[in-house]
Structures are given as structure tokens and as C-alpha cells.
C-alpha positions as CSV (number, residue, x, y, z in Angstrom):
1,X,-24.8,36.1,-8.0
2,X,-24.1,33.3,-6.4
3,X,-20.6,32.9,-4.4
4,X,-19.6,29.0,-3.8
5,X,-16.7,29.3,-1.1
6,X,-14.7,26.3,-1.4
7,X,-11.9,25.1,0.5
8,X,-11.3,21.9,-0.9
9,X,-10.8,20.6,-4.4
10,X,-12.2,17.8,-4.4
11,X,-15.8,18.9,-4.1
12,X,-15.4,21.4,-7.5
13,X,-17.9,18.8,-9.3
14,X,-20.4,20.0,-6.9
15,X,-20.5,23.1,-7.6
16,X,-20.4,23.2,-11.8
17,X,-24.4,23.4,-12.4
18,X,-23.8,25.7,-15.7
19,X,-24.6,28.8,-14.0
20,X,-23.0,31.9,-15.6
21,X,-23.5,33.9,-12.2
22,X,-21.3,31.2,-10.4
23,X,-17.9,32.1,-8.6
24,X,-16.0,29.8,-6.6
25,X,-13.7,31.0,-3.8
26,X,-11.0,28.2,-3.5
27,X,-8.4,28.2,-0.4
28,X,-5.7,30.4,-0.7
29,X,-3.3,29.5,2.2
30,X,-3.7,27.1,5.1
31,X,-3.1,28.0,8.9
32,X,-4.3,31.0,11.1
33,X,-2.5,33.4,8.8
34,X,-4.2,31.6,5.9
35,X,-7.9,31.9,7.6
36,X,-7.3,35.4,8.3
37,X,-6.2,36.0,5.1
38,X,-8.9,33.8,3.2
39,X,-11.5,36.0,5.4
40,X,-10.3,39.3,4.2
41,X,-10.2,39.0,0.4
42,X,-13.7,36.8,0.9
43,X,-14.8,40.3,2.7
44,X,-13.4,42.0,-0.4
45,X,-15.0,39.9,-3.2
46,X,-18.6,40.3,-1.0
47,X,-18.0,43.9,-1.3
48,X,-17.2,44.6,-5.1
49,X,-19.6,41.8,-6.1
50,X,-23.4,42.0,-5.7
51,X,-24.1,38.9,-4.0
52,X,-27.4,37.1,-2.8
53,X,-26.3,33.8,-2.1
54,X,-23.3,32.0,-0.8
55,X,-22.7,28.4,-0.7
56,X,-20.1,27.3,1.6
57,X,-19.0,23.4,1.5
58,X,-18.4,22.6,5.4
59,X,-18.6,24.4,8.2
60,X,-15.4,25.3,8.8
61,X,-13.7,27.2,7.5
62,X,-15.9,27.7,4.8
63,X,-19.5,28.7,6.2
64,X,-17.4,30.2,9.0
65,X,-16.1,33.0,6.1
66,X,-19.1,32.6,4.4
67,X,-21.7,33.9,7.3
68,X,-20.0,38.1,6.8
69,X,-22.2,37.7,4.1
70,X,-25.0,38.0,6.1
71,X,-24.0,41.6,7.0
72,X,-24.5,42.4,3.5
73,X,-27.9,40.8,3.0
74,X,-26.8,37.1,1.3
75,X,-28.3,34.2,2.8
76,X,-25.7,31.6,3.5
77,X,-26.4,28.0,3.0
78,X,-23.6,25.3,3.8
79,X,-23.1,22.0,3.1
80,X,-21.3,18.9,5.2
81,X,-20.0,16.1,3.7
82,X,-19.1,14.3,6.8
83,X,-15.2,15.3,8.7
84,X,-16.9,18.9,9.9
85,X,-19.9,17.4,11.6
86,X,-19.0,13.7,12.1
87,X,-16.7,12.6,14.5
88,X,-15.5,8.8,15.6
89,X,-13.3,9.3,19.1
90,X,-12.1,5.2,18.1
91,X,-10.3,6.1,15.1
92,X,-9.8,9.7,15.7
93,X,-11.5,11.2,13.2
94,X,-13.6,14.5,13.0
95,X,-13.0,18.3,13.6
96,X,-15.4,18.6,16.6
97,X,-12.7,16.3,18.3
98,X,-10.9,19.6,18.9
99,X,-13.1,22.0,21.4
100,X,-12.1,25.1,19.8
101,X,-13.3,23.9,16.1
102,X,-16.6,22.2,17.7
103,X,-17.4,26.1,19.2
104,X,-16.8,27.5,16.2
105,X,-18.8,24.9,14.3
106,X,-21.5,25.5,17.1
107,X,-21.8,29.3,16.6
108,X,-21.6,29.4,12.6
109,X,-24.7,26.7,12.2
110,X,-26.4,29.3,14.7
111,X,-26.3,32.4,11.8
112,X,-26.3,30.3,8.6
113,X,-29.7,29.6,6.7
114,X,-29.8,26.5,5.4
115,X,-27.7,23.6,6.2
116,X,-27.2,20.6,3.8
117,X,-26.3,17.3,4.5
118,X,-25.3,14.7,2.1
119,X,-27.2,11.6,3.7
120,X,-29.7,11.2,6.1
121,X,-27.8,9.2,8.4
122,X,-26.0,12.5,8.9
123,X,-29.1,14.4,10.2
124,X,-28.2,13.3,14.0
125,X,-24.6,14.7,13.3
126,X,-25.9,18.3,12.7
127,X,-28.1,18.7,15.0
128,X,-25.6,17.2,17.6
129,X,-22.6,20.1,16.2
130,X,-25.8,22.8,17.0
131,X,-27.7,22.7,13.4
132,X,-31.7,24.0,14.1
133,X,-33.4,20.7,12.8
134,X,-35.8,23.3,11.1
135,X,-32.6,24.6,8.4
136,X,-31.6,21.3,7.7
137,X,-32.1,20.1,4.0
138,X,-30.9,16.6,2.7
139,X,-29.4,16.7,-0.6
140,X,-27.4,13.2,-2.2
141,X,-24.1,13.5,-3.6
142,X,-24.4,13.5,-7.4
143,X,-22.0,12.7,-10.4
144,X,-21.7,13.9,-14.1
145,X,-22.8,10.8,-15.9
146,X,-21.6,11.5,-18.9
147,X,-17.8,12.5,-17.7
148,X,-17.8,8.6,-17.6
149,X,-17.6,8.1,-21.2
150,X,-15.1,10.8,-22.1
151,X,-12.2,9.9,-20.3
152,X,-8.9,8.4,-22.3
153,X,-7.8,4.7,-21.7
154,X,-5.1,4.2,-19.7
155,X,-2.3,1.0,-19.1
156,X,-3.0,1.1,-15.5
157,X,-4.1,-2.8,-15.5
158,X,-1.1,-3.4,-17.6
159,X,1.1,-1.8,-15.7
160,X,0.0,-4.1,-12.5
161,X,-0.4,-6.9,-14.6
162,X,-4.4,-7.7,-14.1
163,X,-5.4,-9.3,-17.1
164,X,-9.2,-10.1,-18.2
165,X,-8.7,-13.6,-16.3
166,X,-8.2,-12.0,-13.1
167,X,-11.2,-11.4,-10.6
168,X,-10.7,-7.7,-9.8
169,X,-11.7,-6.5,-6.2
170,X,-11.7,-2.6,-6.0
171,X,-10.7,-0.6,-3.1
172,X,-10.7,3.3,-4.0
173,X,-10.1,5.8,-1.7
174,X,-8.1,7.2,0.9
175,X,-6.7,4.4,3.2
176,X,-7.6,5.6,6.3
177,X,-8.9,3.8,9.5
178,X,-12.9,5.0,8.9
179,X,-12.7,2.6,6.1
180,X,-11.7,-0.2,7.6
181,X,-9.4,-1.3,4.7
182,X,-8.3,-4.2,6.9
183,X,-11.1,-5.6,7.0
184,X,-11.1,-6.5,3.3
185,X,-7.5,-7.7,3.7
186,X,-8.3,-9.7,6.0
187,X,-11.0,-11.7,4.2
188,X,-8.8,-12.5,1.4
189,X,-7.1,-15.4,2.6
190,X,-10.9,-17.4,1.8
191,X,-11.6,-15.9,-1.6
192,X,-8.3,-17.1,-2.6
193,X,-8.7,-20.6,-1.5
194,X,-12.3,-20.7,-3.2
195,X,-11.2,-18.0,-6.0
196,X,-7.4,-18.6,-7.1
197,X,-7.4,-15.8,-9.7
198,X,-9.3,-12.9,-7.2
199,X,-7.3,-9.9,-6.9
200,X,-7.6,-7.2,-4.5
201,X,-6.5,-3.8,-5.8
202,X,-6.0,-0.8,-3.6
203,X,-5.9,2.5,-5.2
204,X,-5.7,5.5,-3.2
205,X,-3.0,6.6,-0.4
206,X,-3.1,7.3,3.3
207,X,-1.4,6.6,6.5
208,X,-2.9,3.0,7.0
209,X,-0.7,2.0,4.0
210,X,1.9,0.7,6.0
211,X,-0.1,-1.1,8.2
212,X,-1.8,-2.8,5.4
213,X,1.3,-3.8,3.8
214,X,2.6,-5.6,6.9
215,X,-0.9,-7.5,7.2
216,X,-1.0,-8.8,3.8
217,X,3.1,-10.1,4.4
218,X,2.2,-11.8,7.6
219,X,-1.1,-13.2,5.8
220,X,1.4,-14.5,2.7
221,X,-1.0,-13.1,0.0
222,X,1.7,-10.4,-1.2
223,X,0.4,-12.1,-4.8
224,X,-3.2,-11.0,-4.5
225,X,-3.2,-7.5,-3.7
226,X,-2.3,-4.4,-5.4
227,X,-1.6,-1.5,-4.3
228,X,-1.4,1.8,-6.9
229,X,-1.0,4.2,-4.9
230,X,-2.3,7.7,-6.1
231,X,-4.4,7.1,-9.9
232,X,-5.4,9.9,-12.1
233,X,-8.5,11.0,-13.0
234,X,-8.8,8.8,-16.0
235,X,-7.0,5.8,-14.4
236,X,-9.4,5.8,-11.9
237,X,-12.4,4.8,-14.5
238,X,-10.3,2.7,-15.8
239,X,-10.1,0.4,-12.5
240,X,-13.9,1.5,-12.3
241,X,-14.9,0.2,-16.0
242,X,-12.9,-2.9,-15.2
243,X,-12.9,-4.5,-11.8
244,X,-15.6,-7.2,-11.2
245,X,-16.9,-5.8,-7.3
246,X,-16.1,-3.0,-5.9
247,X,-15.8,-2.7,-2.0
248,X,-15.9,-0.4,0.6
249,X,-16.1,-1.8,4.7
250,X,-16.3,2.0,6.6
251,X,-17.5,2.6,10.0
252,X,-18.3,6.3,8.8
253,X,-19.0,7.8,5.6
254,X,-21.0,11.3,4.6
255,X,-22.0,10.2,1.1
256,X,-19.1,8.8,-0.5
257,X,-18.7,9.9,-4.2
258,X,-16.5,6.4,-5.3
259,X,-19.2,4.5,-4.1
260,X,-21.6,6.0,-6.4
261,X,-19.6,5.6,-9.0
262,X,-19.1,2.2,-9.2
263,X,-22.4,1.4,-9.6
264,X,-22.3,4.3,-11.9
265,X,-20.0,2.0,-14.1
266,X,-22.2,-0.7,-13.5
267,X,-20.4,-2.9,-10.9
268,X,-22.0,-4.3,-7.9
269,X,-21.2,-3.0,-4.8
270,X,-20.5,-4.5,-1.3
271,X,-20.0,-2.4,1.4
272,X,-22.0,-1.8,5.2
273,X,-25.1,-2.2,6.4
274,X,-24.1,1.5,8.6
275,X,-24.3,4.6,7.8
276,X,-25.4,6.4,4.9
277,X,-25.2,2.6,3.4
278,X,-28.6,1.3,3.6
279,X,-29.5,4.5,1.8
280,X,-27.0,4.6,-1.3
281,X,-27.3,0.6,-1.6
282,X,-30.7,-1.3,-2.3
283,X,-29.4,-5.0,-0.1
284,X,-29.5,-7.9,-2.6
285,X,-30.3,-5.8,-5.6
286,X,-27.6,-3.1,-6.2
287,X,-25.3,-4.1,-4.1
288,X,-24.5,-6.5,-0.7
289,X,-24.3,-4.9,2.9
290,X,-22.8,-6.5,5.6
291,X,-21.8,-6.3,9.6
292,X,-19.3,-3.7,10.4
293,X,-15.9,-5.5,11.0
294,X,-17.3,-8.6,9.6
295,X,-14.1,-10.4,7.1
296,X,-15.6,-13.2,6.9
297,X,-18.7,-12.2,5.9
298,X,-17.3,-10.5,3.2
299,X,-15.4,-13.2,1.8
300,X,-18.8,-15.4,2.2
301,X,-20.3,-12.2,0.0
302,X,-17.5,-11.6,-2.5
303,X,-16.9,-15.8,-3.2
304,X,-20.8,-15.8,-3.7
305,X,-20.7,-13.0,-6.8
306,X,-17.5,-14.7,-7.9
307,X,-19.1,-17.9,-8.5
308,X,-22.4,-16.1,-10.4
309,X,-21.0,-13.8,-13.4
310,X,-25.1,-13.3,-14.2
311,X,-25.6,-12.2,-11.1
312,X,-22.6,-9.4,-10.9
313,X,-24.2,-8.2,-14.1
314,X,-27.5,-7.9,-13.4
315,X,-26.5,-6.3,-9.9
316,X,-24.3,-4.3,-12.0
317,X,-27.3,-3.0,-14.3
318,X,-29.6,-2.2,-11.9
319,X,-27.0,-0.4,-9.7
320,X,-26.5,1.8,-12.9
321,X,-29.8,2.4,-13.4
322,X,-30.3,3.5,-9.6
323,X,-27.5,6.3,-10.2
324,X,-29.1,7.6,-13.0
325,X,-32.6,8.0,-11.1
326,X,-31.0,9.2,-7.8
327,X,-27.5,10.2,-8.1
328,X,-27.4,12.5,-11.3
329,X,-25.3,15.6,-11.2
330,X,-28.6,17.4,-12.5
331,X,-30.8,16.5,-10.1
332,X,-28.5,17.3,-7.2
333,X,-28.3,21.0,-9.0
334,X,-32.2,21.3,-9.4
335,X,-32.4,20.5,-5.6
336,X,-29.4,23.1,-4.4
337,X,-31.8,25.4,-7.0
338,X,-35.2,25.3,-4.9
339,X,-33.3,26.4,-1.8
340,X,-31.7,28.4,-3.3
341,X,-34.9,30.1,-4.7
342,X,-37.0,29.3,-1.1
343,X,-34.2,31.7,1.2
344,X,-34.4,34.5,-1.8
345,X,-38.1,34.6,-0.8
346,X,-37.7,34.1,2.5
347,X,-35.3,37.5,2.3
């Protein structure tokens, strides 16, 4: 059996590779009391089940539960996507900021087997929170391909009123500082003198929300941007299946999943040249990477793809066809499969 110990929902997709022998062990309650009590019925479920393998997704507090298993002969195998091992003293972001969770993070990569990271540009990360370099594995983020086509239509573009004139510009995800969601704010002002129907559209929440609503009053462009706030699932490929460039300016990223799907969708991306960027994004052929904190690069970038609709498409196509050689949800599972197979051996 394999035991996936998850703490947070929003890398379920992960761990769905059809196997029967699969349980996932979802946070229960947050805080001390919470950890304790997560530790304890994981203990419990090691116990009555008859586990070989557990599959923890980040270090803490997952892996950190997960590695009792070794007292009961399961090799543990964890895998980062980016806040447990990354860390950005800037903008404040990253768990090994606090001493106490960097010790802990230190001491659990010491007794786990395998450790997975989600971009090679994350490599330096574990092996700087204690990772041996020999136990690291790099395994991409991966979607479900065909969840695209079964989601249900939604009046989200209606409800903002973005019609088929409109240019659509699509920011999705949390608006946090790591994403530098100002930076694409900031640029507007110049597609909109060279592009009068652009429209920016923010979907996602976060505490920079605020901050980005006062910038696009004191820039007077209240008109062009959008912002939705929290979508649904099928809202979300909605935007997806219907904006014209989708954008993403982080300083930091793991692998991100909205990225991915974009070009799953077929849109051209434009995002970074740092990072895990330059290895998700093929420069000048799926999508366009720039200088960090660079607006005016990216309105030079996003004018150039509004003025060439042949080029946004065949960016778009090839950006598709890159997901589906790279980024499928099967292929991700037939890689967690091998090492999953090589530490049975190894045992």
C-alpha cells in the first residue's frame, strides 16, 4: 500500500494515478494541537494498514509525520513544491525563514529516502534546507489533460463584461508579493495607449489586493483591469479557454500548475526568464521570458503578440503540444512509479 500524506488540498491532482492501493491522509486540524493530533492517528493508520511506501507532499508537516514510517519498514519519499524549501527574505516568504521549522526541515530530509522536487531550479533549495544531493529526484508538475474538456461553461466573462472584442490579459493565482503582480499593473498604462481594447484580468485573492487596487486608481486605468476575486474550478478554464496571453512576472516559483495550464489551453505565455521559467517555457516559441521587474518590457512583449493574432496562435499550438509531451498527468505518475519501485528494491 501506498500512503500519500497530504496536508494541503490543492495538490489532490497529484496524487490520483488510478491506483487501488492509494490512501491519502488529508490535514485534520491546524496548530501544535493539530500536528500532534495529525501524528497520532497517522501512527494509527501505519499500524492497522500494511504499508510499504509513503508519499508525503512537503516537508513539513507532512514528511515530518511521514518518516514514523520508517520504524515500521516504509520508505518515505517527499515532495516540495516550493514554500517548504524556498525562501525569499525580500518579500518574506518561505518556512525556513523561521529557525525552528528550518531545524525541523533539516532533520526530516536527513531520514527520508527520496526527495522530489518539482523543477530543477529547485535542486540548490534542497540541498541548502539539508537534502543529500544523492536522494534528490526531479519530477515536473503534471495535469489531467483531458479534465480540460469536461468542465461546464460558465458567465464569468459576462458577468465582467469581456466580450470577444476585448484583448484578454490573464493573471491567475494568488496575489501575493513572489508574483510580482505589480509589475503587470504597472505596464498597462502602454498596452493601452497602443492596444485600447486590452484588458487585464486578475483572478485569484491575496493580501497584495489592496495594494493593487490603489496602483491601478493612481495609474487611472480602473477601466482595464479586472479583478474576480476567488473563480471556481470551471470558471477558471473558462478565463483559461478565453483570454488571448496569459502572464505570470514571479521572482520565485516551484513549478506553477496555472502556468502549465495555460499553455495547456493553448495560449501563449509570458512570464520570467528566473526560476523554474526557462525550463517550463521554450523563449520565442511557447512562450516570452523577460527581466525580473521589467514593466516595460512586458508591455513591449504583450503589445508585440497583440499586434500578430498568427503569432499568439501558433505560440499557442506549440505551447499545447509541449504540455502534452512534458507536462501530462501520466507521465508524472510513471515517474513517482520508478521510485517508487527503485526504494522497494533498495529495502
Amino acid at each position: 500500500m501506498l500512503v500519500a500524506c497530504q496536508p494541503f488540498d490543492s495538490i489532490s491532482e497529484q496524487l490520483t494515478f488510478g491506483n487501488n492501493n492509494l490512501r491519502r491522509v488529508p490535514i485534520l486540524r491546524k496548530g501544535a494541537v493539530g500536528f500532534l493530533t495529525n501524528f497520532f492517528a497517522f501512527f494509527q493508520l501505519l499500524i492497522k494498514e500494511r504499508v510499504d511506501f509513503v508519499h508525503a507532499h512537503y516537508v513539513f508537516p507532512a514528511a515530518t509525520w511521514g518518516v514514523i514510517g520508517k520504524l515500521l519498514g516504509a520508505s518515505i519519499t517527499v515532495t516540495s513544491h516550493g514554500l517548504d524549501i524556498q525562501k525569499d527574505k525580500a518579500i518574506g516568504y518561505g518556512m525556513r525563514l523561521n529557525k525552528i521549522f528550518a531545524l525541523i526541515t533539516w532533520l526530516t530530509l536527513k531520514l527520508i529516502d527520496v526527495h522530489v522536487v518539482v523543477s530543477k531550479s529547485m535542486v540548490k533549495d534542497a540541498i541548502d534546507s539539508g537534502s543529500n544531493p544523492s536522494k534528490i529526484r526531479v519530477v515536473y508538475n503534471g495535469i489531467d489533460l483531458k479534465k480540460i474538456h469536461s468542465m461546464k461553461g460558465t458567465n464569468i466573462l459576462q458577468q465582467f463584461g469581456l466580450t470577444k472584442e476585448d484583448l484578454i490579459l490573464l493573471y491567475l493565482g494568488r496575489l501575493h508579493p513572489k508574483k510580482c503582480p505589480a509589475d503587470l499593473i504597472k505596464a498597462l498604462p502602454k498596452v493601452a495607449q497602443a492596444v485600447p481594447n486590452a484588458k487585464l484580468v486578475f483572478a485569484g485573492e491575496g493580501e497584495e489586493r489592496d495594494n493593487l487596487e490603489k496602483l491601478v486608481l493612481n495609474l487611472n486605468i480602473s477601466d482595464k483591469v479586472i479583478f474576480t476575486g476567488f473563480v471556481s474550478e470551471d470558471e477558471k478554464w473558462d478565463l483559461l479557454k478565453n483570454c488571448d496571453v496569459f502572464v505570470l512576472p514571479s521572482i520565485i516559483e516551484g513549478h506553477p500548475i496555472s502556468l502549465i495550464e495555460a499553455m495547456a489551453c493553448g495560449k501563449p505565455v509570458l512570464t520570467t526568464d528566473s526560476g523554474p521559467f526557462p525550463e517550463i517555457v521554450k523563449n520565442g516559441k511557447t512562450g516570452i521570458l523577460v527581466p525580473l521587474h521589467s514593466p516595460d518590457r512586458l508591455a513591449e512583449e504583450i503589445i508585440n503578440l497583440a499586434m500578430d493574432n498568427e503569432k499568439r496562435k501558433a505560440m499557442g499550438r506549440k505551447a499545447r503540444k509541449d504540455v502534452e509531451e512534458r507536462f501530462d498527468i501520466n507521465r508524472v505518475a510513471d515517474a513517482y512509479s520508478k521510485i517508487f519501485a527503485l526504494t522497494k528494491k533498495r529495502s
